[in-house]
GUDOBA-400767 format. One record per residue (C-alpha): residue in one letter; residue number from 1; x, y, z. Coordinates in nm, 3 decimals. Example, Ala and Ser with C-alpha at 12.3 -4.5 7.8 and 13.67 -1.06 7.14 Angstrom:
<r type="A" seq="1" X="1.230" Y="-0.450" Z="0.780"/>
<r type="S" seq="2" X="1.367" Y="-0.106" Z="0.714"/>
end
This chain:
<r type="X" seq="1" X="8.685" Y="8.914" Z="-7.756"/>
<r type="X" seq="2" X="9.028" Y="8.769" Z="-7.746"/>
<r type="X" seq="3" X="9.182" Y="8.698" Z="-7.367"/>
<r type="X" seq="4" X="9.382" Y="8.995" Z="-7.355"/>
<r type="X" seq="5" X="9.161" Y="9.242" Z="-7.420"/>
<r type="X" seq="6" X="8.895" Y="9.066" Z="-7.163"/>
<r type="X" seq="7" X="9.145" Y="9.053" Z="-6.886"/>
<r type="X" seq="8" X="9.212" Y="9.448" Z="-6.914"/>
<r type="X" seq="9" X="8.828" Y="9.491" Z="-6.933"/>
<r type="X" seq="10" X="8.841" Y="9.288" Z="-6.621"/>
<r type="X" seq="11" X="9.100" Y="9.473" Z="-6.445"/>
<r type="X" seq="12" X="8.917" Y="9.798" Z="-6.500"/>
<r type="X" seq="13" X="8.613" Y="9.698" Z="-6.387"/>
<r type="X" seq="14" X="8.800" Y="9.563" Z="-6.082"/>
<r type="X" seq="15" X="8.947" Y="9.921" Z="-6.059"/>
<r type="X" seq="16" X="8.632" Y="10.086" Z="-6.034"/>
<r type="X" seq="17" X="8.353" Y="9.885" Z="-5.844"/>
<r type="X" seq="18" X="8.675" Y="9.757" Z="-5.629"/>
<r type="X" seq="19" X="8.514" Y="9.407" Z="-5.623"/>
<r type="X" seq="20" X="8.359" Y="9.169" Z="-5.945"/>
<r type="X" seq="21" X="8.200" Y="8.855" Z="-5.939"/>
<r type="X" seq="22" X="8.298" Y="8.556" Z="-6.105"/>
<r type="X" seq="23" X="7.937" Y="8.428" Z="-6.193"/>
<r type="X" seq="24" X="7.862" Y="8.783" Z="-6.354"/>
<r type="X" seq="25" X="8.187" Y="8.819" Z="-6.558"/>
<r type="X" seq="26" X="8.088" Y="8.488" Z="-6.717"/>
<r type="X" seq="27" X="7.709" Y="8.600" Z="-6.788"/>
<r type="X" seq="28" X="7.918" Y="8.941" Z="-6.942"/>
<r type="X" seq="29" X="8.183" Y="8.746" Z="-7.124"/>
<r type="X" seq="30" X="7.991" Y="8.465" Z="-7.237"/>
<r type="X" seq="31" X="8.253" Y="8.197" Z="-7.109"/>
<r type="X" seq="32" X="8.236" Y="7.926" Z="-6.863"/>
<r type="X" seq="33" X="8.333" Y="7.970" Z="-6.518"/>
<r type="X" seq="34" X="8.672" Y="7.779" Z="-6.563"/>
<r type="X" seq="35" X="8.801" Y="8.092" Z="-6.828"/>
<r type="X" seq="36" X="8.707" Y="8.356" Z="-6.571"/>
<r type="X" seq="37" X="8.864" Y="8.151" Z="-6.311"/>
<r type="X" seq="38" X="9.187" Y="8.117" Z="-6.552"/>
<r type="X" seq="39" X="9.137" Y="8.523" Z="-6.609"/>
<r type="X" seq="40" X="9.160" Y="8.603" Z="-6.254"/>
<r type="X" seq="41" X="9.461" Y="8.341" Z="-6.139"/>
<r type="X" seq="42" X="9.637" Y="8.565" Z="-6.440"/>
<r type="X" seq="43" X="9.573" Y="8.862" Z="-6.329"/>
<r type="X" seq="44" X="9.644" Y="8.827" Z="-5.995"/>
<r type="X" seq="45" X="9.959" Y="8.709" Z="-6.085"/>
<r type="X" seq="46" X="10.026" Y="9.038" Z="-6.227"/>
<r type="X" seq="47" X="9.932" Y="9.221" Z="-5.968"/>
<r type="X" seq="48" X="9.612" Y="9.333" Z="-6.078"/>
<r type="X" seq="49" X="9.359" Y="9.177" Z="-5.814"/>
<r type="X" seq="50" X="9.324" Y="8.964" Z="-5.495"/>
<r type="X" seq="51" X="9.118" Y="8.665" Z="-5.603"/>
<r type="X" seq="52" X="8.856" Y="8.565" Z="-5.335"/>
<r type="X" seq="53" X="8.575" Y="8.330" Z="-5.295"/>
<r type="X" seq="54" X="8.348" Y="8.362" Z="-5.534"/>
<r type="X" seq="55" X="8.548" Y="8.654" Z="-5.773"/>
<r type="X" seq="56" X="8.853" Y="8.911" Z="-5.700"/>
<r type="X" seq="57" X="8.885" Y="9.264" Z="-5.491"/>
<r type="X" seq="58" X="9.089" Y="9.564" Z="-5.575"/>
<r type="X" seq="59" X="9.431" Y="9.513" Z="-5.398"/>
<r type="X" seq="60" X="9.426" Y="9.752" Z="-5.101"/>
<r type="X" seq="61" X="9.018" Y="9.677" Z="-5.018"/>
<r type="X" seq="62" X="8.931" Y="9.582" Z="-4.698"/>
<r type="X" seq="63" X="8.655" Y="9.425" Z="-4.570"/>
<r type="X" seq="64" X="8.351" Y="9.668" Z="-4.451"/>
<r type="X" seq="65" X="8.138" Y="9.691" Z="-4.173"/>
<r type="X" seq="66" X="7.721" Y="9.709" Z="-4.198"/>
<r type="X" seq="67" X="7.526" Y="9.783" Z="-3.893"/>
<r type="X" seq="68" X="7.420" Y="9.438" Z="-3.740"/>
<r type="X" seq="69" X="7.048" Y="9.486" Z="-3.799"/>
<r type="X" seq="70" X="7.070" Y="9.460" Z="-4.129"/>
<r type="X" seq="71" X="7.329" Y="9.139" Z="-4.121"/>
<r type="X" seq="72" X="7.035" Y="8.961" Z="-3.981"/>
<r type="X" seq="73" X="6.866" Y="8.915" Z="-4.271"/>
<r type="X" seq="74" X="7.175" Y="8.815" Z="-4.501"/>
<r type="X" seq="75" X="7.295" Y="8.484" Z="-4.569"/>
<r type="X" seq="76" X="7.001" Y="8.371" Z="-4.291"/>
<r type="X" seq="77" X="6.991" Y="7.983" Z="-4.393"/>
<r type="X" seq="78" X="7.384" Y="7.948" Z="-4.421"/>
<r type="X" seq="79" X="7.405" Y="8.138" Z="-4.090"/>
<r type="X" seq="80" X="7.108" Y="7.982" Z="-3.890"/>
<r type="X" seq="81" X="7.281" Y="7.598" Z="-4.040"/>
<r type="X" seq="82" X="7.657" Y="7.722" Z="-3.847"/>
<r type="X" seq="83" X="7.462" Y="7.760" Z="-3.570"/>
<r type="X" seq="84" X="7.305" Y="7.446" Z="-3.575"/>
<r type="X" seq="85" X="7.609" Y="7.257" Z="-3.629"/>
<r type="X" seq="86" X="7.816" Y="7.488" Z="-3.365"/>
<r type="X" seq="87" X="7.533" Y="7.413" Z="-3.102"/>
<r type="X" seq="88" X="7.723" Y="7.059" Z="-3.057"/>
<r type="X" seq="89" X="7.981" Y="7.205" Z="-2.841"/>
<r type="X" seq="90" X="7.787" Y="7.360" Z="-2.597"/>
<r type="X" seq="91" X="7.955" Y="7.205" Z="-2.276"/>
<r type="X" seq="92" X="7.718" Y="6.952" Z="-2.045"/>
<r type="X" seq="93" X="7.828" Y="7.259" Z="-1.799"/>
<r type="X" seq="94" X="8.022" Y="7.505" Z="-1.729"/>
<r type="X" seq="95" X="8.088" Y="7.880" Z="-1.869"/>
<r type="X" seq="96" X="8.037" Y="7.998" Z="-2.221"/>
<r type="X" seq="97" X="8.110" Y="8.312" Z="-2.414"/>
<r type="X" seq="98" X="7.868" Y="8.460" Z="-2.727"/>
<r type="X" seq="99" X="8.019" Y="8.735" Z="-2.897"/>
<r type="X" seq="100" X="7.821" Y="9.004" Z="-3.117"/>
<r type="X" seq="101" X="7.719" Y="8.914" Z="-3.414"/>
<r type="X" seq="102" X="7.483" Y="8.806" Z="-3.661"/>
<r type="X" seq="103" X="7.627" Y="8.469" Z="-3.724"/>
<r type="X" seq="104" X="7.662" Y="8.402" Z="-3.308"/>
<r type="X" seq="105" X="7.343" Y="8.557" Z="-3.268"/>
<r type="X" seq="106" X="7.118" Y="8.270" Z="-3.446"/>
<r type="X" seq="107" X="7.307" Y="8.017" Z="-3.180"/>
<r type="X" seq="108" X="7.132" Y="8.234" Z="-2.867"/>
<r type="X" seq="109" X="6.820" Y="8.087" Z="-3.010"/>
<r type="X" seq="110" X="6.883" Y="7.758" Z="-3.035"/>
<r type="X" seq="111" X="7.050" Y="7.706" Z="-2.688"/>
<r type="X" seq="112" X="6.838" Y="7.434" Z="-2.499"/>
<r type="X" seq="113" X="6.658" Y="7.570" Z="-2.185"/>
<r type="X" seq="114" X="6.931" Y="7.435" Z="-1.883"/>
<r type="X" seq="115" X="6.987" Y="7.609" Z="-1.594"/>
<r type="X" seq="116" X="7.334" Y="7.452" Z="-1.529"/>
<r type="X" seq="117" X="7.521" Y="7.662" Z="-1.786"/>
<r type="X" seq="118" X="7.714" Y="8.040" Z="-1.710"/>
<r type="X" seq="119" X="7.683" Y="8.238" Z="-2.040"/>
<r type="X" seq="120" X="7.827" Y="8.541" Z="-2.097"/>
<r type="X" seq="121" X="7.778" Y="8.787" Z="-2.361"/>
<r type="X" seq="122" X="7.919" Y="9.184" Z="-2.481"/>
<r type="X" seq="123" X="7.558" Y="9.186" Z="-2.694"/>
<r type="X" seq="124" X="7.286" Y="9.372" Z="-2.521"/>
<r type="X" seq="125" X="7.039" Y="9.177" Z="-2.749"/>
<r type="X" seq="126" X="7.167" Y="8.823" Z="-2.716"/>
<r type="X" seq="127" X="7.151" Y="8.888" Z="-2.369"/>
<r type="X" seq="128" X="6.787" Y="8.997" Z="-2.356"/>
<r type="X" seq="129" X="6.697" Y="8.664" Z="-2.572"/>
<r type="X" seq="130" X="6.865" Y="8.429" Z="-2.347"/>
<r type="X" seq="131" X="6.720" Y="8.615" Z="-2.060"/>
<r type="X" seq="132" X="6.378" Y="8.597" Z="-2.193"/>
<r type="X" seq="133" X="6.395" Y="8.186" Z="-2.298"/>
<r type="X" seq="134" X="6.684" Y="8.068" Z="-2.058"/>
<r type="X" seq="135" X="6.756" Y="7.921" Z="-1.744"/>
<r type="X" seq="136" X="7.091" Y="8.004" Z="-1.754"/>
<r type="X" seq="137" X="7.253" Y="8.277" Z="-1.552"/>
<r type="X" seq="138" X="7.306" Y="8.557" Z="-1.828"/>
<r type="X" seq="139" X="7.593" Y="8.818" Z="-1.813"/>
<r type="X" seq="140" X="7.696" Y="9.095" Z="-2.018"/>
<r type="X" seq="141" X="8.067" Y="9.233" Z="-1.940"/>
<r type="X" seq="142" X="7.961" Y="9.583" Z="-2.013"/>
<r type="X" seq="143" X="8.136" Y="9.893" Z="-2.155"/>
<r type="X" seq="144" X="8.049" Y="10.100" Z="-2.471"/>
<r type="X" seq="145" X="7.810" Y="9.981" Z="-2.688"/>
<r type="X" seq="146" X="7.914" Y="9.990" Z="-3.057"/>
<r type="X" seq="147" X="7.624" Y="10.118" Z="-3.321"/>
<r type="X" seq="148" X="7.740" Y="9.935" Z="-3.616"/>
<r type="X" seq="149" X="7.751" Y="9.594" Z="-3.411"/>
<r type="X" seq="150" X="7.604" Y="9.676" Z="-3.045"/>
<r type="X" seq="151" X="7.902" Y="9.503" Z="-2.911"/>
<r type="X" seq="152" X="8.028" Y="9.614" Z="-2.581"/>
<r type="X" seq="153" X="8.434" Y="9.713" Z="-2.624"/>
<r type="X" seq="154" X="8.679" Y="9.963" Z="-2.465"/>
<r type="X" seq="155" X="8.851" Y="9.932" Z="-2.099"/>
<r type="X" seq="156" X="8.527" Y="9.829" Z="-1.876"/>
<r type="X" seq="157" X="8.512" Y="9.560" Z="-2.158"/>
<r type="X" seq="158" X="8.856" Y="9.453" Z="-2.185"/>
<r type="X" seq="159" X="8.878" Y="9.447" Z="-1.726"/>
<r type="X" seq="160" X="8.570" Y="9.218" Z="-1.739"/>
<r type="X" seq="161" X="8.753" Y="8.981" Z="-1.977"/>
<r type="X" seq="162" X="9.082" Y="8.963" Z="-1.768"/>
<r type="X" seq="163" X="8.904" Y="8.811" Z="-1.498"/>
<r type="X" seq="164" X="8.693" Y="8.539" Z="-1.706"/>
<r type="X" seq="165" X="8.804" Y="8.230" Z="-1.812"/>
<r type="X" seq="166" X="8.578" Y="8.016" Z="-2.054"/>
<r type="X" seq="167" X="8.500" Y="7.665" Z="-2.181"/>
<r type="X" seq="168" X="8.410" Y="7.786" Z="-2.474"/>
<r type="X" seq="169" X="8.383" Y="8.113" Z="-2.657"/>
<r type="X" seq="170" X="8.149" Y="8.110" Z="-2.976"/>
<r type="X" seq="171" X="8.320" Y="8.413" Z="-3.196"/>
<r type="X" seq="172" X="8.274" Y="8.587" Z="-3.528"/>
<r type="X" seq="173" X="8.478" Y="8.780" Z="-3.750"/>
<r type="X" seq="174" X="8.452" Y="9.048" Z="-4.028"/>
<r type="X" seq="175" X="8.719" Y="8.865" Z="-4.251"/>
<r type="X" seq="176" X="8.936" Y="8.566" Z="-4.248"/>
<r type="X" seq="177" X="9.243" Y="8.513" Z="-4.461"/>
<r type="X" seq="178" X="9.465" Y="8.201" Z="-4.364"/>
<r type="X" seq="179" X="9.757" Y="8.402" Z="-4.412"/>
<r type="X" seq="180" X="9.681" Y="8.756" Z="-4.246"/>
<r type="X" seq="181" X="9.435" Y="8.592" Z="-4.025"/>
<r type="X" seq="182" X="9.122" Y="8.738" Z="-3.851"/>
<r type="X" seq="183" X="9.051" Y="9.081" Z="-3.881"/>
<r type="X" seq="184" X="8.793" Y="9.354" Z="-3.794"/>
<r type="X" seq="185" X="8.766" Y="9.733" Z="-3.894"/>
<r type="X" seq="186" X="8.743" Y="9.855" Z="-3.578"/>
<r type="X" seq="187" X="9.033" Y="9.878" Z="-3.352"/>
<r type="X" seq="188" X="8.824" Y="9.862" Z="-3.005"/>
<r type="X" seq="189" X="8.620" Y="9.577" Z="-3.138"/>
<r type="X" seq="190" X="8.951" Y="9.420" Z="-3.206"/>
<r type="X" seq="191" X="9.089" Y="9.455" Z="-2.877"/>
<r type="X" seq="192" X="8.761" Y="9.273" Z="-2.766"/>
<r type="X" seq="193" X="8.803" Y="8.972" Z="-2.966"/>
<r type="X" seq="194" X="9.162" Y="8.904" Z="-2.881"/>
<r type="X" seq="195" X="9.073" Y="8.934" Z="-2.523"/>
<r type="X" seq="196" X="8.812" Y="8.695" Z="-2.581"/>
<r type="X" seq="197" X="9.016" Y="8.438" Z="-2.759"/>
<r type="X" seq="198" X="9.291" Y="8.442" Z="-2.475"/>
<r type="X" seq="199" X="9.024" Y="8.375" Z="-2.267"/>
<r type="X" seq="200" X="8.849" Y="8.088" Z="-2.423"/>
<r type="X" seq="201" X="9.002" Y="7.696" Z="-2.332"/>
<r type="X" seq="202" X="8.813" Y="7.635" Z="-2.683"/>
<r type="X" seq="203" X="8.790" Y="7.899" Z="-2.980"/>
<r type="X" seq="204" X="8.477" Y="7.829" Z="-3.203"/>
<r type="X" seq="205" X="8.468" Y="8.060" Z="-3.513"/>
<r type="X" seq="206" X="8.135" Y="8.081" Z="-3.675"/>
<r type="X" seq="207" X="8.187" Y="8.264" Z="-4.024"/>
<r type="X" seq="208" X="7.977" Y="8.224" Z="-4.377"/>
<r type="X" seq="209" X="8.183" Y="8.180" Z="-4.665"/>
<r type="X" seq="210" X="8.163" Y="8.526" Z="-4.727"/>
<r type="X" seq="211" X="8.409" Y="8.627" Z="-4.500"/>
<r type="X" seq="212" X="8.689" Y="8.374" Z="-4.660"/>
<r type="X" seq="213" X="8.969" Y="8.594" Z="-4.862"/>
<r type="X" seq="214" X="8.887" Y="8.910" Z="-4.703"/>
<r type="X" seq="215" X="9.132" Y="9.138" Z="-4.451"/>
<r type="X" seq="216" X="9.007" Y="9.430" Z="-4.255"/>
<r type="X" seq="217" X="9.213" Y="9.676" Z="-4.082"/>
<r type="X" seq="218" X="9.275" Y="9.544" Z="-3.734"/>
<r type="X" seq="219" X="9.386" Y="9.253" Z="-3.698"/>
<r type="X" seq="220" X="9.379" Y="9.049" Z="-3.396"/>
<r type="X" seq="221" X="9.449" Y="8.712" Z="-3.424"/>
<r type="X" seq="222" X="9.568" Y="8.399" Z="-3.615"/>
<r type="X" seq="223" X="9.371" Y="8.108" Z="-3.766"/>
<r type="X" seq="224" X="9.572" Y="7.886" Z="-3.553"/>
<r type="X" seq="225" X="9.434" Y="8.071" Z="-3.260"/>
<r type="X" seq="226" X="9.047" Y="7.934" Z="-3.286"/>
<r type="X" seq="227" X="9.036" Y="7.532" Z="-3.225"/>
<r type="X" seq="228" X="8.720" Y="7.502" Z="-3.482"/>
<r type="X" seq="229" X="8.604" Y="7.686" Z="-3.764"/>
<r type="X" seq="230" X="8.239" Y="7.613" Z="-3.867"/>
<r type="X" seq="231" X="8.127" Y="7.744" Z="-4.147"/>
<r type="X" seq="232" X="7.900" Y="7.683" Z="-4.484"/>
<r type="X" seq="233" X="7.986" Y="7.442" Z="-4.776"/>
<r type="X" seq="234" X="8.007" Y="7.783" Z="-5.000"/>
<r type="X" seq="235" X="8.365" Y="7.796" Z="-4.913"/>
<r type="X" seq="236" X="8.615" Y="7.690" Z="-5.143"/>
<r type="X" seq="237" X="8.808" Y="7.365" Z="-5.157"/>
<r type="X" seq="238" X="9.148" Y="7.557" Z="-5.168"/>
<r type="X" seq="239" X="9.099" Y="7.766" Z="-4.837"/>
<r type="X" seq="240" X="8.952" Y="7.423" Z="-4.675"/>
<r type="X" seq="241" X="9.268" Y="7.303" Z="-4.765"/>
<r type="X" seq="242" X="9.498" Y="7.567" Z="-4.626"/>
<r type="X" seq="243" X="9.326" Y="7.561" Z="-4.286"/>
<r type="X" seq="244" X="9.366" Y="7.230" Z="-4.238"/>
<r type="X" seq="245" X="9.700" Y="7.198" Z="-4.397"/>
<r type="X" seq="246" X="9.743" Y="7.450" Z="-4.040"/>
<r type="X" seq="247" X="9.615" Y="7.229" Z="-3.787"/>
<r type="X" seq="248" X="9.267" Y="7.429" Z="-3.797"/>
<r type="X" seq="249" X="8.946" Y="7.180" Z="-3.781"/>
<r type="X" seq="250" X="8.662" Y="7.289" Z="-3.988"/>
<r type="X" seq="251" X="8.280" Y="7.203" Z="-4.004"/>
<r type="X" seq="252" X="8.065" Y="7.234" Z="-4.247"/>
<r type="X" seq="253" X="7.706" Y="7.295" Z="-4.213"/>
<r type="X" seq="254" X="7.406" Y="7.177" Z="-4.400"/>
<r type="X" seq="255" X="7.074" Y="7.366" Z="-4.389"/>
<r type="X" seq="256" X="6.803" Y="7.209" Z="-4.180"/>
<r type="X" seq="257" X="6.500" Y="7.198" Z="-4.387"/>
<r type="X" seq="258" X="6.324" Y="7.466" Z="-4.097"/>
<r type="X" seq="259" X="6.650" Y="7.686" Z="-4.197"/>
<r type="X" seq="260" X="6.485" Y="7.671" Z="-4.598"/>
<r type="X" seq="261" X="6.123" Y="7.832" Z="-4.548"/>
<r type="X" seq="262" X="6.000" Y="8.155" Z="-4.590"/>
<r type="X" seq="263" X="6.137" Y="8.387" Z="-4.327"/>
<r type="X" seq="264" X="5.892" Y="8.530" Z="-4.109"/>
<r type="X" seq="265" X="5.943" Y="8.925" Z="-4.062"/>
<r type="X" seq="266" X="6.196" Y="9.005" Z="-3.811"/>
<r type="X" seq="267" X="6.080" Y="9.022" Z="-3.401"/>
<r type="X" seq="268" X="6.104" Y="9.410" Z="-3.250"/>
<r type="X" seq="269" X="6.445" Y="9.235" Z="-3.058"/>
<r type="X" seq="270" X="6.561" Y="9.114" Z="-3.417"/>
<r type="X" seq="271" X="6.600" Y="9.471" Z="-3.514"/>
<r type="X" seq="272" X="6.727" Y="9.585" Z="-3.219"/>
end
């Protein structure tokens, strides 16, 4: 098959699923991963695509939202390994914010026992855990719970916020492109995360590489607004390179080898 006729073969299939992968359009093309690359840059150029990490959306599709309980079990080594290497900047003392979310989530676990830190959360079930294996005083900031993410949002929410003030705020986010910024498809859960990053004296972002590339609806803040990104070494050289080229430091996490074994089945509280 000649180029032209595999880049419109491309673009259709790009059309229709509204996402390929650059791995699979190899194994389908029977090139190496440099032509598909080369493919995609082309066709994006024409308007065709987005590229992202890892392959190329539909222009026009936005990141989507899966309820939490099954975002547990994705990505679980990349995601318990952010947490690992986010867990440095847990203050000696002082007040902390965890936000909902399956990447945040693995860091409630990992928290030392001290009874010297204020840790506040809007997830019913990262409250429960630190409750159950913490010292720490343990707050939620209340108001509706979301089913997709059981994050607490809306005005009780958003009051709660205006009267915190963090050391640091541990945050997650649907999608993250350096130029649109961070985004979320839900405009409530938005309102949340803004509040939270006004709030915070130090933004820590923990997102998989998964995330890189994408926009969702709402958004509600800038790169430049989180001080650290931590994330996995999945992400690509070029959007490493952006971030920093903005002033945003990034981590990037290795898997512990506890991270690697089999993964026992999920705790009752795990599938909360």
């Amino acid at each position: 098959m000649n180029p032209a006729d595999r880049r419109l073969e491309i673009a259709d299939l790009v059309r229709v699923t509204g996402r390929v992968d650059a791995a699979t359009l190899s194994a389908r093309f029977a090139v190496n991963a440099e032509t598909i690359r080369r493919d995609l840059k082309v066709l994006e150029n024409a308007g065709e695509l987005r590229r992202i990490h890892g392959g190329a959306v539909a222009y026009g599709t936005l990141a989507v939202e899966d309820r939490v309980a099954g975002r547990l079990s994705q990505r679980r080594v990349e995601k318990r390994a952010i947490a690992r290497a986010a867990l440095a900047e847990i203050p000696p003392f002082g007040a902390v914010f965890i936000e909902a979310g399956s990447t945040t989530g693995h860091l409630a676990g990992l928290i030392p026992d001290r009874g010297d830190l204020l840790i506040v959360t809007n997830a019913l079930q990262i409250a429960l855990e630190l409750t159950d294996r913490s010292r720490s005083t343990v707050m939620t900031i209340g108001g509706r719970v979301r089913p997709a993410s059981y994050a607490e949002v809306d005005a009780w929410a958003l009051a709660r916020l205006a009267d915190l003030r963090f050391d640091v705020a541990f945050v997650g986010t649907n999608a993250l492109d350096p130029g649109w910024g961070l985004s979320t498809p839900d405009p409530a859960e938005a309102a949340v995360k803004a509040a939270v990053l006004a709030s915070a004296q130090k933004a820590v972002l923990m997102v998989d590489h998964t995330k890189f590339g994408l926009r969702a609806a709402c958004r509600y803040g800038a790169v430049e607004d989180v001080d650290l990104i931590v994330t996995d070494s999945g992400v690509d050289d070029a959007s490493l390179a952006d971030l920093r080229t903005r002033g945003v430091a990034v981590r990037l996490a290795e898997p512990h080898a506890a991270d690697v074994r089999p993964v026992p089945r999920p705790t009752p509280l795990e599938e909360l």
